[in-house]
C-alpha positions in Angstrom: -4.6 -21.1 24.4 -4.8 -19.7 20.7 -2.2 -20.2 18.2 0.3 -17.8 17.4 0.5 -18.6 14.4 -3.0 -18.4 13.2 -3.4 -15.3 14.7 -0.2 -13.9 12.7 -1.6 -15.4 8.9 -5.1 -13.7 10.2 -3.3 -10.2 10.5 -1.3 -10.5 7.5 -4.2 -11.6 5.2 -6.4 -8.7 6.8 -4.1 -5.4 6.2 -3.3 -7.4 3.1 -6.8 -7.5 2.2 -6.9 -3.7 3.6 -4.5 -2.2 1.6 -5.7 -4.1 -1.9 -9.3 -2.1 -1.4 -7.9 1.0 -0.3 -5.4 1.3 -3.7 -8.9 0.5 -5.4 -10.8 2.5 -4.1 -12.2 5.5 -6.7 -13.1 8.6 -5.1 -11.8 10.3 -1.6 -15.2 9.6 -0.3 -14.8 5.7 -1.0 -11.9 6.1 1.0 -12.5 7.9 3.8 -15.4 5.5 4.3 -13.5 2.5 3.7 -10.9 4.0 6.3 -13.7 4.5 9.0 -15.1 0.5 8.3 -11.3 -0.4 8.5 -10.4 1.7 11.6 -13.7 -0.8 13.5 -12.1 -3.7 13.1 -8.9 -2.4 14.7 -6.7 -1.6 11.2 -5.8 1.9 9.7 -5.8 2.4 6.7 -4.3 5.4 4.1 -4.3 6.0 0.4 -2.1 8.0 -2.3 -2.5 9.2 -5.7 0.3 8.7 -8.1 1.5 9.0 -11.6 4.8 9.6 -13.5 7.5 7.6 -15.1 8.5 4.4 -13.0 11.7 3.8 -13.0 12.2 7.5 -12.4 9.8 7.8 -9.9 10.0 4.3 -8.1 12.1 6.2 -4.7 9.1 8.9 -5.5 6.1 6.2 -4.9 8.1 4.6 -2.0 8.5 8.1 -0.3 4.6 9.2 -0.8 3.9 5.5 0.7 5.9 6.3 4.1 4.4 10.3 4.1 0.5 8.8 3.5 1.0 6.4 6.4 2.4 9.2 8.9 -0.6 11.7 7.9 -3.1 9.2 8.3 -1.5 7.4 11.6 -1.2 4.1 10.2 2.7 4.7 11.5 4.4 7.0 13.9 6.1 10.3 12.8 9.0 9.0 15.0 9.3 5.6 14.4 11.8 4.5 12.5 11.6 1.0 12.1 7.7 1.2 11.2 9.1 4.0 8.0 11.3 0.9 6.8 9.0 -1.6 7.1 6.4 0.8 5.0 9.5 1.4 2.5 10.0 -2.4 2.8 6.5 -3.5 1.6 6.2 -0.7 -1.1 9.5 -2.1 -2.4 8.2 -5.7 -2.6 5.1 -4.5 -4.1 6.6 -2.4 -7.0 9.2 -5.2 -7.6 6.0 -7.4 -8.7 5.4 -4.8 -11.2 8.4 -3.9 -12.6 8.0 -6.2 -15.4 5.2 -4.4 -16.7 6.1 -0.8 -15.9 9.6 -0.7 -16.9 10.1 2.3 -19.2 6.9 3.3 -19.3 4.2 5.8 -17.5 2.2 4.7 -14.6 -1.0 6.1 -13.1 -2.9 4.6 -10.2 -3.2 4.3 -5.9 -1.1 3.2 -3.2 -2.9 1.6 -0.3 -1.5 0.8 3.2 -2.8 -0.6 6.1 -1.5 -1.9 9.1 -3.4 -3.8 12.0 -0.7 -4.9 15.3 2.9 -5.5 14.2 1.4 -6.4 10.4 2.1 -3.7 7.4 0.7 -4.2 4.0 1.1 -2.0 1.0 -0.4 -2.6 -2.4 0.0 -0.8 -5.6 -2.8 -0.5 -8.4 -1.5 1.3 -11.7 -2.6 1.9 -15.2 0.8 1.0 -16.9 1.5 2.3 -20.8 0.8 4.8 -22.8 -2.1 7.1 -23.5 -5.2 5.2 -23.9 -3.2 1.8 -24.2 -2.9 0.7 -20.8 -2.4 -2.7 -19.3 -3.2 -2.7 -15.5 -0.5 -4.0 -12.3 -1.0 -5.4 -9.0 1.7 -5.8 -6.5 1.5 -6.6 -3.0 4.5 -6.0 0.1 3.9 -7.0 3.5 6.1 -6.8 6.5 6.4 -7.5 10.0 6.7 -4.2 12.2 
């Protein structure tokens, strides 16, 4: 009989690991590729562009998070319980970069992926102004 457990850490690190390369990916052919590698080994996968100011903008990113995921069927357009756990885990993930982005400009990619009752979003963003950027990682994960 196989552990639950183990079989739970195993989904969360792999649409963990999912979402992380989809917000890095570089070009829409990178990720529709990616998404098509992904969607073999049972996940799906979506990406968004974003950029504004963050605080602003933070309900923004968390809204084009849940809208990617319904196009791209990583969660139903009914479901309401797999929209908060999206919103959930793109909440957790900006809160790791608040630090950073606070009062400034971000630029960057949203990734989510969800495999089973696992849901990962991660957040890659240029932070700063013009040319002077430092760069922010978060990562939210949730249980559907």
């Amino acid at each position: 009989m196989s552990d639950p457990t183990h079989t739970n850490i195993s989904g969360s690190r792999t649409v963990s690991r999912a979402a992380m390369q989809m917000c890095l990916t570089r070009t829409r052919e990178e990720e529709v590729a990616l998404k098509a590698q992904f969607l073999k080994e049972d996940v799906r996968a979506a990406a968004v562009d974003y950029g504004g100011e963050f605080i602003a903008s933070v309900m923004k990113i968390v809204e084009r998070a849940v809208v990617a995921a319904k196009r791209e069927g990583v969660i139903s357009q009914t479901e309401y319980r797999e929209e908060g756990s999206v919103a959930g885990a793109t909440r957790e993930a900006l809160s790791q970069v608040t630090a950073k982005a606070i009062g400034l400009n971000v630029g960057g990619k949203i990734g989510v992926a969800r495999s089973g009752n696992n849901v990962a979003v991660a957040v890659f963003f240029g932070v700063g102004l013009l040319h002077l950027n430092e760069v922010a990682v978060g990562l939210g994960h949730r249980a559907i």
